[in-house]
C-alpha positions as CSV (number, residue, x, y, z in Angstrom):
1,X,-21.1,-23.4,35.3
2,X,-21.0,-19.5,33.8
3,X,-21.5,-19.0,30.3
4,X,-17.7,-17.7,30.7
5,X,-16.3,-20.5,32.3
6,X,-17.9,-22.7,29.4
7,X,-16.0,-20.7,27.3
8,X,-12.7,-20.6,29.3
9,X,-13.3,-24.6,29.6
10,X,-13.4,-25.1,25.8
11,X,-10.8,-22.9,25.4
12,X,-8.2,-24.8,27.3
13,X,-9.7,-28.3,25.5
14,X,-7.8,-26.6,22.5
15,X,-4.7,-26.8,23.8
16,X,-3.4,-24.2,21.3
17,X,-4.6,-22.0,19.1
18,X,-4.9,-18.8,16.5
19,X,-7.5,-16.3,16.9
20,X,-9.2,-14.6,13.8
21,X,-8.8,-10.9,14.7
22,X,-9.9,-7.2,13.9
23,X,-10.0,-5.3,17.2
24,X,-13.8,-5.4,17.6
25,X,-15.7,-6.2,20.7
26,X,-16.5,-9.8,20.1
27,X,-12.5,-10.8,18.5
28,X,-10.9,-8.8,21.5
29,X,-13.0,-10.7,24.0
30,X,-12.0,-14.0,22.4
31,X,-8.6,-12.9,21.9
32,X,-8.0,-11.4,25.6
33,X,-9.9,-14.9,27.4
34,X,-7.2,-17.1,24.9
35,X,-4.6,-15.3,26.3
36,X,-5.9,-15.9,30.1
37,X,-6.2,-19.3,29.2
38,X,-3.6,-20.3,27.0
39,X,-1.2,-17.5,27.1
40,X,1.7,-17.8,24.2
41,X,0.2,-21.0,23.0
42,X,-2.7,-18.7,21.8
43,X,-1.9,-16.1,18.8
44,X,-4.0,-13.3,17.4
45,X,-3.7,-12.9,13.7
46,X,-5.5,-9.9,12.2
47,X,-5.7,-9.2,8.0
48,X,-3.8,-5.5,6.5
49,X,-6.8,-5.3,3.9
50,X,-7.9,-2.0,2.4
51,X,-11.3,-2.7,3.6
52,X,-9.7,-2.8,7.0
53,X,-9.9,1.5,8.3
54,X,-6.2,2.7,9.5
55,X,-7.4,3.8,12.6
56,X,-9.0,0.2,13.4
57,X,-5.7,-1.5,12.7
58,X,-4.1,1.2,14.7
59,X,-6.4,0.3,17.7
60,X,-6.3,-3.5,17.5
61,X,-2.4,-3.3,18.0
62,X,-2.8,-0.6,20.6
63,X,-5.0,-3.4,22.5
64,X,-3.1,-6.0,21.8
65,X,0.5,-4.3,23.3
66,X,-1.9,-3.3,26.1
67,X,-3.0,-6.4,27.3
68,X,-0.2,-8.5,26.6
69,X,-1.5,-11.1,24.0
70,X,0.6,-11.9,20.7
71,X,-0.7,-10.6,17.6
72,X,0.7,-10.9,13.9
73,X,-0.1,-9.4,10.7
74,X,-0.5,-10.8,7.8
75,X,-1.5,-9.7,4.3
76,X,-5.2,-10.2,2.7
77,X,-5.3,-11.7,-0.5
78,X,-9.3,-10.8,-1.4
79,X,-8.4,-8.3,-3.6
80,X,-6.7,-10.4,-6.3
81,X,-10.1,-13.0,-6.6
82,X,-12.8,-11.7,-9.0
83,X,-15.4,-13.2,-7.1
84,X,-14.6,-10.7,-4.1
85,X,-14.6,-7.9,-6.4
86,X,-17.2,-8.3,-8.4
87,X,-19.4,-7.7,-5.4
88,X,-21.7,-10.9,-4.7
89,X,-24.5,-10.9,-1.9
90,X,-22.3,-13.6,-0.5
91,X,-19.4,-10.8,-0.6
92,X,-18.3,-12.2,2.7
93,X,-18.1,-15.3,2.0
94,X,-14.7,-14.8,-0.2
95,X,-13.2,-12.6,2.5
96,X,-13.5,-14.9,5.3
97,X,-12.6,-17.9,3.0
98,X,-9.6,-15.9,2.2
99,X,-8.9,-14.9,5.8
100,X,-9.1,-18.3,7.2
101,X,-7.5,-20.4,4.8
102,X,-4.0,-18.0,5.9
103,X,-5.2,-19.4,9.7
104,X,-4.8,-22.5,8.8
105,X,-1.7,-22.0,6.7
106,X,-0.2,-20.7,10.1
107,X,-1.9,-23.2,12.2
108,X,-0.3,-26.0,10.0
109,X,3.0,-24.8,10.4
110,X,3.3,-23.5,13.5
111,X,1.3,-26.8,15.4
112,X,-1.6,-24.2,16.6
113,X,-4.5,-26.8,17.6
114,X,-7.6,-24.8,17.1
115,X,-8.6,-21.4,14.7
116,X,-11.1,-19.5,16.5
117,X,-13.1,-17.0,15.4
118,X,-15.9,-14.5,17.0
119,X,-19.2,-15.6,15.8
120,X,-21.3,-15.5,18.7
121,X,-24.8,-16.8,19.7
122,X,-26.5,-13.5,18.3
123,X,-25.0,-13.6,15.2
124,X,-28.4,-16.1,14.1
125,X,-30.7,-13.4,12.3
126,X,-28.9,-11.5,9.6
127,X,-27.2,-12.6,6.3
128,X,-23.9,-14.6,7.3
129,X,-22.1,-16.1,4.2
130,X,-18.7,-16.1,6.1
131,X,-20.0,-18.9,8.7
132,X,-20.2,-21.0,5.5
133,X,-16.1,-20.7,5.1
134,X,-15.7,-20.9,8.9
135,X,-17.5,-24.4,8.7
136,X,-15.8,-25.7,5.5
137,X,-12.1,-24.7,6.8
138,X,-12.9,-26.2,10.5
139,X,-12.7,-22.9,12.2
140,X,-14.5,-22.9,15.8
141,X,-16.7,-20.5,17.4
142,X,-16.5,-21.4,21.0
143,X,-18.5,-18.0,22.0
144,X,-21.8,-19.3,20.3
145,X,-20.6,-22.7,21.3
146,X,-20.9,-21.8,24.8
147,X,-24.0,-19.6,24.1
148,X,-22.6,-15.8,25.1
149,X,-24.7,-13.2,23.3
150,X,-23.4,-9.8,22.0
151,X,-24.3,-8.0,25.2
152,X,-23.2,-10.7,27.5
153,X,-19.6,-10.0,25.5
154,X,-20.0,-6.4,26.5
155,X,-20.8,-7.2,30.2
156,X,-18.0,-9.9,30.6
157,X,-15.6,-7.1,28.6
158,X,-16.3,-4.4,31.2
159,X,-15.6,-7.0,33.8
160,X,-12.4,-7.8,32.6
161,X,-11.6,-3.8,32.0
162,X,-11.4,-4.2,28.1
163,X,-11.9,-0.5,25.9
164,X,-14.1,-2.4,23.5
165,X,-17.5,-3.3,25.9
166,X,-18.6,-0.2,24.4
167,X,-17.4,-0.1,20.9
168,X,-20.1,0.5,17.9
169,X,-20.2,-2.6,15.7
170,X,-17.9,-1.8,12.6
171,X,-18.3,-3.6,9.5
172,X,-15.5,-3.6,7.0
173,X,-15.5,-1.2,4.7
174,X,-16.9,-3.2,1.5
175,X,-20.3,-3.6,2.9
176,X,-20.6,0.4,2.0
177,X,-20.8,-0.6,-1.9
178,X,-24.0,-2.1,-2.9
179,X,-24.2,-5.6,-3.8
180,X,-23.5,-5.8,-7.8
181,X,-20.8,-2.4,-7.5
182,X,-17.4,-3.6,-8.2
183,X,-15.1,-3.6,-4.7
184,X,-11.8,-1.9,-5.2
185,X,-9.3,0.2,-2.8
186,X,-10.1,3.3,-4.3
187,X,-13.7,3.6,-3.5
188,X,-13.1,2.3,0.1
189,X,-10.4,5.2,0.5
190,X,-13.5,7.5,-0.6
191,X,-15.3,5.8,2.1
192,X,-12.7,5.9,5.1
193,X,-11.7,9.0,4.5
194,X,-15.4,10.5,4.6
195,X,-16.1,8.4,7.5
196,X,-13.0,9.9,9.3
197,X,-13.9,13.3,8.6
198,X,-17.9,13.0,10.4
199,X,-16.1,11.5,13.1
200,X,-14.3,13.9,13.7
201,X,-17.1,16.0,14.1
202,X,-18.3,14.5,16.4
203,X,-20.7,12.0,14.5
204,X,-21.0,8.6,16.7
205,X,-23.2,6.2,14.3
206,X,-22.0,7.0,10.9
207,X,-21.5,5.5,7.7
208,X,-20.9,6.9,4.2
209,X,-22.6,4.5,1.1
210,X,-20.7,4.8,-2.2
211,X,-23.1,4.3,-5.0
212,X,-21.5,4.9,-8.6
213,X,-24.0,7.4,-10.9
214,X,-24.0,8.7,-13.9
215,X,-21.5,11.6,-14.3
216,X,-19.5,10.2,-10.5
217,X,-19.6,9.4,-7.2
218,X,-22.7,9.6,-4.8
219,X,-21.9,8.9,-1.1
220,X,-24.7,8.7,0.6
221,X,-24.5,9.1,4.5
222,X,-26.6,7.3,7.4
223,X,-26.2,9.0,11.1
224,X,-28.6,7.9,13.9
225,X,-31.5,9.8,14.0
226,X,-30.9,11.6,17.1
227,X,-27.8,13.2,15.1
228,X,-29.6,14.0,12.0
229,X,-30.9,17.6,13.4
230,X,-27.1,18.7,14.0
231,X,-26.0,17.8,10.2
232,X,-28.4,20.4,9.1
233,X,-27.7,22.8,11.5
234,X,-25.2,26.1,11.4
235,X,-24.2,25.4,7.8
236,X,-22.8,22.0,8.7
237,X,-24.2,20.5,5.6
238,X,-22.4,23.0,3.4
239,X,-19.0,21.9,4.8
240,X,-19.9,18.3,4.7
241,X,-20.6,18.7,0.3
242,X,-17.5,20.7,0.2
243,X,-15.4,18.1,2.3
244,X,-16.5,15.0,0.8
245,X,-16.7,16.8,-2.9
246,X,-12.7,17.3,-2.1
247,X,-12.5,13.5,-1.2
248,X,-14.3,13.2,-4.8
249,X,-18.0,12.6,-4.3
250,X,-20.0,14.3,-6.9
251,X,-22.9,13.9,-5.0
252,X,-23.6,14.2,-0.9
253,X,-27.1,13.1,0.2
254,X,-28.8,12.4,3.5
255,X,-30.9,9.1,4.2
256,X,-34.0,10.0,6.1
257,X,-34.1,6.2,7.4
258,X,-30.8,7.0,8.8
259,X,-28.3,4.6,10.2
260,X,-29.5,1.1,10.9
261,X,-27.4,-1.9,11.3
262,X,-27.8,-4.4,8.0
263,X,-29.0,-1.7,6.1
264,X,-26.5,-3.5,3.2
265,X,-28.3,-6.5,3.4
266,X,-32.0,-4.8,2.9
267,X,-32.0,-5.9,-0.3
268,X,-31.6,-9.4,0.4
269,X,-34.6,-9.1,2.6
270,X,-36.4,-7.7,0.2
271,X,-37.3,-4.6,2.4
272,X,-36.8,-0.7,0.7
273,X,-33.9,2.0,1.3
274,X,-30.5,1.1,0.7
275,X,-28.7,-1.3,-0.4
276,X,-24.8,0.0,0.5
């Protein structure tokens, strides 16, 4: 038996169930083989948060129309709990406990069987606080269950024609304030909207830190190091200050490491470079 028909196989034990989703690779797989499986007895739920980027929610409904599974809406409460705000290493840990406790709530009273969620079996070696709320609230994460990897999710998307066996990972939008800053929708705006506007440059692996300093804002921007040559070139780096100074960032810098996944959780680690 395939990895994939371990999954489909666990999937249909369920009977029922709600799928926690964002529109990234591993939730669309999930969401997508639920469907195939289960078809309206399975029900994508995705969280309106501010740490959620417009044109991500934009995308996961655009998917979800495409394809044909059910998805819903509902509103994320993270905001309102100090604990979240205040900006803990186990940051996540709220969120998801947030986000899954509203799964239930919906499973409860709608007779959904199973909440699923994407963890999969290479999500093992970096810092994972929100697996600590999936396992106290009973939420299931039949693509490590069944072992599937991160790329085997990519291959088995392509297979199945879904836009997202390519996608870059995307964390949300908190992890771009260090551990310690306070979390609130303003900054993450600050962050979005700086984010949206290297895209549109034609950036690929991008993200924009927001560190508070003395006298403002500091974003401080990873690209992938290939990319790093064409943000100093042709007076690119003038417009980039001068954009993101509009958006409100006193300060623009560049980190030499450049992008690298986790580079939030460095700290943690104990390594050196950032901690946003």
């Amino acid at each position: 038996m395939s990895k994939l028909d371990e999954l489909r196989r666990l999937i249909r034990s369920y009977g029922s169930c709600v799928v926690a989703y964002s529109g990234g690779v591993d939730s669309v797989f999930l969401a997508y083989v639920a469907y195939e499986e289960l078809g309206d007895k399975s029900l994508a739920v995705i969280a309106d948060t501010p740490s959620l980027p417009r044109s991500e929610l934009r995308e996961a409904h655009e998917i979800a129309e495409r394809f044909g599974f059910r998805i819903r809406v509902v509103k994320s409460r993270e905001f309102d709990n100090p604990d979240y705000t205040a900006n803990p290493i186990n940051r996540c840990y709220y969120c998801k406990h947030d986000l899954f406790k509203e799964l239930v709530e919906v499973a409860r009273n709608e007779g959904f069987n199973a909440i699923l969620y994407g963890e999969n079996a290479s999500d093992t070696g970096d810092f994972r606080p929100g697996a600590q709320a999936a396992a106290e609230l009973e939420v299931r994460a039949p693509l490590k269950e069944a072992g599937i990897t991160k790329e085997e999710i990519r291959g088995y998307s392509r297979g199945l024609g879904l836009p997202t066996a390519e996608k870059a990972q995307m964390a949300c939008l908190s992890s771009r304030v260090p551990y310690g800053e306070i979390v609130h929708p303003g900054k993450l705006r600050m962050v979005e909207e700086g984010e949206d506007f290297l895209r549109g440059l034609g950036f690929g692996d991008i993200r924009v830190r927001h560190h508070e300093v003395k006298g403002g804002h500091l974003a401080r921007i990873e690209v992938g190091p290939g990319e790093m040559g064409k943000m100093l070139s042709d007076g690119l780096s003038q417009k980039i200050v001068d954009t993101l100074g509009g958006i409100g960032y006193t300060h623009v810098t560049l980190d030499l490491k450049g992008y690298r996944r986790g580079s939030a959780n460095e700290v943690i680690r104990g390594e050196t470079g950032g901690t946003g």
